[in-house]
DOLO-880641 format. One record per residue: residue number from 0; z negated, x, y negated of N, C-alpha, C in turn. Coordinates in steps of 0.1 Angstrom, whole numbers. Layout:
BEGIN
i	n.c3	n.c1	n.c2	ca.c3	ca.c1	ca.c2	c.c3	c.c1	c.c2
NUM	Z	X	Y	Z	X	Y	Z	X	Y
...
# end
This chain:
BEGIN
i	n.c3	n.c1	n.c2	ca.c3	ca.c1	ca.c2	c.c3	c.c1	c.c2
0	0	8	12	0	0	0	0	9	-12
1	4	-1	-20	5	10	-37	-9	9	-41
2	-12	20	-51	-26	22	-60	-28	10	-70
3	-16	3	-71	-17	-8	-79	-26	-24	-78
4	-24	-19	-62	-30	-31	-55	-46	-29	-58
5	-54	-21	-59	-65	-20	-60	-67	-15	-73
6	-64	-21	-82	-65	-16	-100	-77	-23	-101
7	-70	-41	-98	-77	-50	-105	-91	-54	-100
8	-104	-56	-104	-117	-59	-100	-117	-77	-95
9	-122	-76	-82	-120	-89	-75	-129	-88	-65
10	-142	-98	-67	-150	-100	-52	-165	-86	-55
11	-170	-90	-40	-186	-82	-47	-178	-68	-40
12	-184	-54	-43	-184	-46	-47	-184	-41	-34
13	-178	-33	-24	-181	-29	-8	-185	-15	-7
14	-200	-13	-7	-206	-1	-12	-215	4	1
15	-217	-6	8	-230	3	16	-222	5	27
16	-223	26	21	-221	32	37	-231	32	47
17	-238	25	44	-247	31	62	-240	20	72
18	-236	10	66	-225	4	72	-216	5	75
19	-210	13	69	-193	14	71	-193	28	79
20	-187	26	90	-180	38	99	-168	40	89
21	-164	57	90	-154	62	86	-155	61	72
22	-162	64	66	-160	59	49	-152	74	46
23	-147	72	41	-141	88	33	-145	92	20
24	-149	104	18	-152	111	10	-145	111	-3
25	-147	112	-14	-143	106	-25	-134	122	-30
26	-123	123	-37	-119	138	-36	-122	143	-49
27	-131	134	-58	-133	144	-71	-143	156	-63
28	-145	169	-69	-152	178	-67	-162	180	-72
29	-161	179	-86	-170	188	-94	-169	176	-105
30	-182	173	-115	-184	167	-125	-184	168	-139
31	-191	182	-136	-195	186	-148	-185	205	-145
32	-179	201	-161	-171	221	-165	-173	225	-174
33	-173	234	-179	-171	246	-185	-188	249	-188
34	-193	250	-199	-204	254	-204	-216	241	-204
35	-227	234	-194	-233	226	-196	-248	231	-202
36	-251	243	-205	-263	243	-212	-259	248	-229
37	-249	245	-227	-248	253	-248	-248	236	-254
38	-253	242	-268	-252	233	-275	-237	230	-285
39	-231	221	-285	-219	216	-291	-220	211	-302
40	-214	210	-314	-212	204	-326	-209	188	-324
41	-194	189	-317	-186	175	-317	-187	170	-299
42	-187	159	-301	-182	151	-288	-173	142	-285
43	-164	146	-278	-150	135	-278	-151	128	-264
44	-151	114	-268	-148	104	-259	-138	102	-252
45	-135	97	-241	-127	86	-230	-127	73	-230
46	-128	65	-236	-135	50	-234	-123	39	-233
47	-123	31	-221	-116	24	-215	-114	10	-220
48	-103	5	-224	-98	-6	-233	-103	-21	-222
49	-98	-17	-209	-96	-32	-196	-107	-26	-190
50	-114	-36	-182	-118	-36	-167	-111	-31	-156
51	-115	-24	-147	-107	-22	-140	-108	-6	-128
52	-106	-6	-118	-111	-1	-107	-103	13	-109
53	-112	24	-109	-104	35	-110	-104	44	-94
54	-93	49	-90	-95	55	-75	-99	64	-83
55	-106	76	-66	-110	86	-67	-100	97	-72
56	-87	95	-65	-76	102	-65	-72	107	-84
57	-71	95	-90	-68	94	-106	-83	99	-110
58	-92	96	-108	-103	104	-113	-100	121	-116
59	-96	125	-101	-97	137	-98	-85	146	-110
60	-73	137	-108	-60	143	-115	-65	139	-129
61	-74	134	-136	-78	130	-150	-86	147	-151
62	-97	148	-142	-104	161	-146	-97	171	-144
63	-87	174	-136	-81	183	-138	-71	188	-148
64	-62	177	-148	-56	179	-164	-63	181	-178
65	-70	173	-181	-85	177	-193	-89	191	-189
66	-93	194	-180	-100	208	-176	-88	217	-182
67	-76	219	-176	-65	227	-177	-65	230	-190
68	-66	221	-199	-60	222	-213	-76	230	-220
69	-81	224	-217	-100	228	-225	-98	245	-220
70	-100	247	-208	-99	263	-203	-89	268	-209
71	-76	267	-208	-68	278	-217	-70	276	-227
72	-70	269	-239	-76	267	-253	-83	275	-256
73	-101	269	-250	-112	275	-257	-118	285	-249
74	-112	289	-234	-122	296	-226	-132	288	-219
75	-145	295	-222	-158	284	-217	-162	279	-227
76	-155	274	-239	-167	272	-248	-163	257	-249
77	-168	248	-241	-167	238	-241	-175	231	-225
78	-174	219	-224	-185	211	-213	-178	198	-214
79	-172	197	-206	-165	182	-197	-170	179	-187
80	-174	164	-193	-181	157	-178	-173	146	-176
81	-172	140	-160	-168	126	-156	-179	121	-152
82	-180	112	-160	-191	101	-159	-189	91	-145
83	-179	81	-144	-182	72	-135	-181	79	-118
84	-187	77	-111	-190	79	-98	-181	71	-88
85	-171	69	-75	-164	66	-70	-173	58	-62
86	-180	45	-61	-192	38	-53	-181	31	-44
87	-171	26	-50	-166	14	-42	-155	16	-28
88	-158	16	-14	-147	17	-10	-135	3	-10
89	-127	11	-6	-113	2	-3	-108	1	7
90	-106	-7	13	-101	-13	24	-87	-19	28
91	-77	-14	38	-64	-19	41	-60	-24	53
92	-53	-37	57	-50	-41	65	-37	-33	72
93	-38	-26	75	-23	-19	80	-14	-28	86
94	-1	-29	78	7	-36	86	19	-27	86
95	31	-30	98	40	-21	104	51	-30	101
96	60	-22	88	71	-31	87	83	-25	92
97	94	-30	93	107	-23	96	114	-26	113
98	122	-26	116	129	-25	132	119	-26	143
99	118	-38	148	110	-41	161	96	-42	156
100	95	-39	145	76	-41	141	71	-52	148
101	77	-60	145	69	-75	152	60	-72	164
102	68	-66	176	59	-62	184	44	-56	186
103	46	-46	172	31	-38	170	21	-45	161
104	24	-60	150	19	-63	145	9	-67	149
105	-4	-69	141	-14	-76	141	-16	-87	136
106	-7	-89	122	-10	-98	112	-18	-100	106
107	-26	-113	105	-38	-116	100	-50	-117	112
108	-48	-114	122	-60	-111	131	-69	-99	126
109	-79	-102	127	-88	-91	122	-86	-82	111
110	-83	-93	102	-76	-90	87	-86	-80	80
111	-102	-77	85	-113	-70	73	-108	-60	70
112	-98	-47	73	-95	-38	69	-100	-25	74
113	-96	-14	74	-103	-2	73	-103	5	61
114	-117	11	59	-117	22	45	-101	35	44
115	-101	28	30	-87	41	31	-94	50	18
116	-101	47	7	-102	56	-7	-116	53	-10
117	-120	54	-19	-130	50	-26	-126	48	-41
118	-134	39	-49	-132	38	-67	-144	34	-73
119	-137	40	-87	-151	31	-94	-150	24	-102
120	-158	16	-106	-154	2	-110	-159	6	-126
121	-151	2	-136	-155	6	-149	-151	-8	-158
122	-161	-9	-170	-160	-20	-178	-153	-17	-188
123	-152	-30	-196	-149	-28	-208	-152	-18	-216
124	-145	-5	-222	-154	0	-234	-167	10	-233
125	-164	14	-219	-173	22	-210	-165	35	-209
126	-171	48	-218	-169	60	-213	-169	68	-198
127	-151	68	-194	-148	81	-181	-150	95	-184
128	-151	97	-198	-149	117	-197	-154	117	-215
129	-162	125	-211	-171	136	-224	-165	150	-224
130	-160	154	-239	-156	167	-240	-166	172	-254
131	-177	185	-248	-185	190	-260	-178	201	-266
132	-171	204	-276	-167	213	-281	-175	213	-302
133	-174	226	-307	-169	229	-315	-165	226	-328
134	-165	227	-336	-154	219	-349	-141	225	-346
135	-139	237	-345	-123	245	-338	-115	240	-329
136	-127	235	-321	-119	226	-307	-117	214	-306
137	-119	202	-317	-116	192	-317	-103	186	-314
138	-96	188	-317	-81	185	-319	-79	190	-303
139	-83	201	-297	-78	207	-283	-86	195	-272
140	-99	191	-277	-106	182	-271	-94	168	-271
141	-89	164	-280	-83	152	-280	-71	154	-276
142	-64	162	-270	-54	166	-264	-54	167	-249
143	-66	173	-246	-70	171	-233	-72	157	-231
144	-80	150	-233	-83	141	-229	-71	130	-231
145	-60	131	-241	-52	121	-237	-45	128	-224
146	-43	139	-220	-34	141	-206	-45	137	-197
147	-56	136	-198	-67	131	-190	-62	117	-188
148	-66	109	-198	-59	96	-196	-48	92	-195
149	-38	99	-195	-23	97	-188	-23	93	-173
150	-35	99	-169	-36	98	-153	-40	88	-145
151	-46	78	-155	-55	67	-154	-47	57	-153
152	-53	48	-147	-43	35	-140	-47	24	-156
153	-55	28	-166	-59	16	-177	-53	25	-191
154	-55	17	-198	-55	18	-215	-63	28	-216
155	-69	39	-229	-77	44	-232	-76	48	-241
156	-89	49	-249	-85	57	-263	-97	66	-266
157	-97	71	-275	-99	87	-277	-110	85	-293
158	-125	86	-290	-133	91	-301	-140	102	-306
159	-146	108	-314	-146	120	-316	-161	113	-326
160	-173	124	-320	-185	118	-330	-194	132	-333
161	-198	130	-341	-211	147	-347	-219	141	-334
162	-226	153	-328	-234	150	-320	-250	152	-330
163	-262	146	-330	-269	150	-335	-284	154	-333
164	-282	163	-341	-292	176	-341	-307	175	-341
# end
């Protein structure tokens, strides 16, 4: 199935692994980059316009990209975090389309699915990614984070605030 299919938030939330055989591991790595004990001037936001279910996969290609751009820019002198956490898994009914499939089908017998990804469910207007930089690095901050949100299955837009002292 496409990533599309699991954008939109629908139904209670399918979270408890001690339940679920097979759950798969979520592929972000790391949360927090570059420098998390310095202190920063500015902080630039990620804040998400829709509701809406983010996979692990687009998580992962959001910190990466953001990361890429912040490291060659400023070096370490900066601290990117991803905020939301992948709680939700997702679940797919495999079906076998194409030449003689009928035979292998299941259909709608034992429609509940198996775990294929995990996501996280984000609201309205709820920050995915913090970038602490600098007054120098502002502009590199908001560049990152729009290729950050390129990656993202929603809207997003981009704030920049004095952090204070």
């Amino acid at each position: 199935m496409k990533a599309h299919n699991y954008r939109r938030v629908k139904g209670q939330s399918y979270t408890r692994k001690k339940y679920i055989r097979g759950s798969p591991q979520p592929k972000i790595t790391k949360f927090t980059m570059g420098d998390p004990t310095a202190r920063f001037e500015y902080q630039a936001f990620l804040v998400t316009q829709k509701e809406a279910q983010v996979r692990h996969n687009a998580l992962e290609a959001a910190r990466v990209a953001a990361n890429r751009v912040l490291s060659e820019k400023l070096g370490t002198n900066y601290c990117l975090r991803i905020l939301p956490y992948p709680h939700a898994v997702l679940r797919e009914n495999k079906m076998i389309f194409g030449a003689h499939a009928d035979r292998l089908q299941d259909g709608m017998k034992r429609a509940f699915g198996k775990p294929i990804g995990t996501a996280a469910r984000v609201k309205r207007n709820q920050t995915i990614i913090t970038a602490d930089v600098n007054e120098d690095g502002i502009e590199v901050a908001r560049e990152a984070l729009k290729r950050g949100g390129a990656k993202l299955p929603i809207t997003c837009r981009i704030s920049v605030e004095k952090t204070a002292d």
